[in-house]
N, C-alpha and C positions, 0 to 999 in steps of 0.2 A: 493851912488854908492859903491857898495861891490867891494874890489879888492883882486884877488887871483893871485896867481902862480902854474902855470901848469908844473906838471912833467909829461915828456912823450910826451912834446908839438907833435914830429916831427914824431910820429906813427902815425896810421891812426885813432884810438879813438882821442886822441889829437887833430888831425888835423879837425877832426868833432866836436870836443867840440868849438874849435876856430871858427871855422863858424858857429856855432849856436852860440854864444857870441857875434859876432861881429855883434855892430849897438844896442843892449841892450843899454837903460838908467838904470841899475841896478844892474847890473855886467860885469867887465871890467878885462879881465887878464893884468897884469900890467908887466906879464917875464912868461918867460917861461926856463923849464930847462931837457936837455938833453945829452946823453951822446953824442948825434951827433948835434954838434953846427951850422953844416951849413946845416941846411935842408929847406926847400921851406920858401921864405917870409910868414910871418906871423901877421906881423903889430905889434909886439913887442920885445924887446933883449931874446935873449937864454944866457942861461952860462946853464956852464957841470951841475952847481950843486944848492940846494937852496941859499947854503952861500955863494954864489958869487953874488947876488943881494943884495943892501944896502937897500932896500926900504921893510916895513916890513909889508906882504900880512894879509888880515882880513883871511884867508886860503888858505889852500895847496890840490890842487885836485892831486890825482897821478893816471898816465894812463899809466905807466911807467913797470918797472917787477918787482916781487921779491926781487934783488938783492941790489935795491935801500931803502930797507926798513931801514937798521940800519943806513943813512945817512938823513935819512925824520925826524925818531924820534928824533934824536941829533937835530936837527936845527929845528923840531917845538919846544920839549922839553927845549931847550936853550930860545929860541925868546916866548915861549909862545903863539903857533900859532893853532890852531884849524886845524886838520888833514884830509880828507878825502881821507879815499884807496879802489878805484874804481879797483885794481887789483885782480889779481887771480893767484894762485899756489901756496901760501903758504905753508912752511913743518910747523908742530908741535912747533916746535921752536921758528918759526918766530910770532905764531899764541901767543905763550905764551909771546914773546918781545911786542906782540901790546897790549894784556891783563895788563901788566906791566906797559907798559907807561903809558895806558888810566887811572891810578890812580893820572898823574900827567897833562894830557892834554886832552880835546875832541876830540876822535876819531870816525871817523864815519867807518864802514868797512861792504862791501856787496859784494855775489857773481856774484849779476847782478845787474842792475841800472833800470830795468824796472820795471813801476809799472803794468805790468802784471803781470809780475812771482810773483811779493808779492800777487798778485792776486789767481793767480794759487797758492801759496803756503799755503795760504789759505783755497782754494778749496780742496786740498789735507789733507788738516790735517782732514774736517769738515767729508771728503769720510774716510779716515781711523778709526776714533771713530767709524763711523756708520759701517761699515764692519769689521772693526776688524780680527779677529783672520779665517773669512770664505774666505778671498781674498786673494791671493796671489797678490804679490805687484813689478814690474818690473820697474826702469825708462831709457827710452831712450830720449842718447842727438846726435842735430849733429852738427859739427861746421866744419868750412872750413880746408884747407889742412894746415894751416902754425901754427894752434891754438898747444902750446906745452903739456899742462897738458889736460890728462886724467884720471878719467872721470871729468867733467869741474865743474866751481865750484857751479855753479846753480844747476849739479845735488848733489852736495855732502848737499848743502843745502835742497832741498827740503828731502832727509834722513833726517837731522835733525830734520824736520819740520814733517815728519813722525813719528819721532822717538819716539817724545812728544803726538802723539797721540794712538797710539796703543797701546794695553790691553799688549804687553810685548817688548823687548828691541830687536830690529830689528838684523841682522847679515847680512853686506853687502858681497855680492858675486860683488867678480870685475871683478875676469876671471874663467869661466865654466872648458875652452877648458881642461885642465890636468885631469881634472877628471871624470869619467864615473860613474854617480851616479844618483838617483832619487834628484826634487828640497829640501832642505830643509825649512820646515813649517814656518820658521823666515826671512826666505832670504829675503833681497832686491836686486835683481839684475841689476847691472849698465849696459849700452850696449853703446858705444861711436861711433860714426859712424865720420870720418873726412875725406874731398874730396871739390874740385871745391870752390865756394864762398861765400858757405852756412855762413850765419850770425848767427845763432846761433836759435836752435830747442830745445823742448823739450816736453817729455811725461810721464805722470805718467800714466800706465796700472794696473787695477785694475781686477786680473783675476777670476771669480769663476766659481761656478756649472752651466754652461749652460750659462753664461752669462758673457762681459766685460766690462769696463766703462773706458772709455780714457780721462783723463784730460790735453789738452795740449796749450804751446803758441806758437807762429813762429815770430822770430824777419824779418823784412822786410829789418830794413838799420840799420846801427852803430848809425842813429840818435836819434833812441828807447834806445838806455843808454847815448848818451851823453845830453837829455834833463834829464836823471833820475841824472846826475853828473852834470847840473846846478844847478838842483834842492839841492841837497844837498849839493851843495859849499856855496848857499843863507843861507841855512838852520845853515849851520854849521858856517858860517863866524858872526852869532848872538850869539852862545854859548861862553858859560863862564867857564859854571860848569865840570870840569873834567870827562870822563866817555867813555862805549865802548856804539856810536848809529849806528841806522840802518835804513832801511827802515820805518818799522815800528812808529819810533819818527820822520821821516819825514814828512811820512804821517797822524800821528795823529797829530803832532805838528802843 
């Protein structure tokens, strides 16, 4: 029986990772921590922080924000706890603190938790080698009204994921509106659409002469990444070896 500690328990990822956990013979949250300590029963203790549980988790899922980041790394980094950051918003900074640590602990770090989207991400790379330089390249995302970063981090991945395929070095367009200009030949351009309870969309639009090709996925419930964040709590509460993983070592692992 793998045991972790959930940050983030009292949001609503959280609160869906906990009900898909609970009644597993496999894995067991053993605490949970958040900065709102009395949120709905949950079948195990909350404290604000990781270092307020004495009991020391096989890993640490966090579903938590950003903000929480230089407090996960100190207390895996101390305790020697095998990391996974199932969040999203990252600046530059925080991106290079995870890069840093992961020379000292296993961290696992993804923008989505579906294995679709590593699916589609996929799909996306194999579409851009083969079209290359004749397609213009557009991705649209949507997520519900309360989601804070745009554009989200699934689309900033599948760029990346583009990025590595294409015959030259992409140049993402985030906002049009200022400017009155023809597309440029390298753009990728992001489109974020945010409203109502939308769980989370996405499309990669492949545009050319006469013709389009849409590659896309549609999350249904929160419960499409918190089985992709059991998945990888199982995964990661086996490592040993220091390193930054991902999907990808999930799924081939």
């Amino acid at each position: 029986m793998r045991k972790i500690l959930l940050c983030g328990c009292n949001g609503r990822m959280g609160q869906t990772v906990s009900r898909l956990i609970a009644g597993r013979d496999d894995i067991e949250i053993i605490a949970g921590c958040d900065v709102l300590t009395g949120g709905p029963a949950l079948g195990y203790p909350v404290v604000s922080g990781p270092a307020g549980y004495p009991e020391r988790p096989d890993a640490v899922v966090d579903f938590s924000s950003p903000d929480a980041l230089e407090g996960l790394l100190a207390y895996c980094g101390t305790e020697s706890v095998p990391l996974a950051l199932c969040t999203t918003g990252y600046d530059a900074a925080q991106l290079a603190r995870i890069e840093l640590a992961a020379e000292r602990i296993p961290i696992f770090r993804s923008g989505n938790m579906s294995l679709g989207i590593y699916l589609l991400m996929e799909l996306a790379k194999t579409a851009a080698a083969i079209l290359g330089r004749d397609f213009d390249i557009e991705i649209i995302e949507r997520h519900h009204r309360n989601k804070v970063d745009a554009p989200s981090g699934t689309a900033l991945m599948l760029c990346d994921a583009l990025s590595g395929a294409l015959p030259y070095q992409p140049e993402p367009a985030y906002n049009r509106q200022p400017e009155r200009r023809p597309r440029g030949g390298k753009e990728i351009g992001f489109h974020s659409i945010r409203g109502g309870t939308i769980v989370g969309e996405h499309e990669v639009v492949f545009a050319g002469h006469d013709e389009i090709i849409t590659l896309g996925h549609s999350a249904r419930s929160r419960e499409v990444f918190a089985a992709g964040a059991v998945r990888a709590a199982l995964f990661m509460a086996g490592v040993a070896k220091p390193g930054l993983y991902d999907m990808r070592d999930i799924i081939e692992g």
